[in-house]
N, C-alpha and C positions, 0 to 999 in steps of 0.2 A: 526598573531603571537599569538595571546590570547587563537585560537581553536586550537592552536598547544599543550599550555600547559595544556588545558582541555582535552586534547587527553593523554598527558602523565600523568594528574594528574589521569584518568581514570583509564592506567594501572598499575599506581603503587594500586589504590586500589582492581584493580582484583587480582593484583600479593600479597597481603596481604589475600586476600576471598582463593585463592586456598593457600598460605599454611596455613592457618586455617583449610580449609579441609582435607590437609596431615594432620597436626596435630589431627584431630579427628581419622582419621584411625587408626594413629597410638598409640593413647586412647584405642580405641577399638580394638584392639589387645595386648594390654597390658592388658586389664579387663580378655580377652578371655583366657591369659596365666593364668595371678592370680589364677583361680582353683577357686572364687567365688560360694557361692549359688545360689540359684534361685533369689532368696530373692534380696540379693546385688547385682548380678548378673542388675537384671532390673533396680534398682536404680541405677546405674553408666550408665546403657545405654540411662536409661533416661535424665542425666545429656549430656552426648555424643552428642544425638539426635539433644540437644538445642542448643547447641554449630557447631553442623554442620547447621542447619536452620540458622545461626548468621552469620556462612562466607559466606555458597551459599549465602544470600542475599544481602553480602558486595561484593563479587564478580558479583554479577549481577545488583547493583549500576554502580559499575565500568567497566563495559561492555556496561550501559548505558550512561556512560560520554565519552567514547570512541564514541560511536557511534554518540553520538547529538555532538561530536566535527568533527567529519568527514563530519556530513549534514552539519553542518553551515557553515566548512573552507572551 
C-alpha cells in the first residue's frame, strides 16, 4: 500500500513537470507574438529556457518515483 502511493505521489509530480512545460510553450509563443527585439527577445528566452529545465527535471523526479514505486511494490 505505501508503493502504491509513491507510485501516485509520483504522478501527480510528473503531471505538474509537464504542465510546466505546456506552460513554457505557451511563454514562448507569447514572447514570439509580442514583436520583441533581439535584445529582449533573448532575455525572455533566456528566462523561458530556465523555467523549462525546472519542469523537465520535476517531471523526470516524478517519473523516477513512479518507477522506484513499481520495482519495490
Amino acid at each position: 500500500m505505501t508503493f502504491d502511493l509513491l507510485i501516485w505521489t509520483g504522478a501527480g509530480v510528473t503531471l505538474l513537470g509537464v504542465i510546466g512545460l505546456i506552460a513554457c510553450v505557451i511563454y514562448a509563443m507569447r514572447l514570439r507574438q509580442a514583436g520583441l527585439d533581439d535584445a529582449a527577445m533573448r532575455a525572455g528566452l533566456r528566462k523561458g529556457v530556465l523555467w523549462n529545465m525546472v519542469a523537465l527535471f520535476v517531471s523526470v523526479i516524478g517519473l523516477m518515483l513512479v518507477i522506484l514505486g513499481i520495482a519495490l511494490g
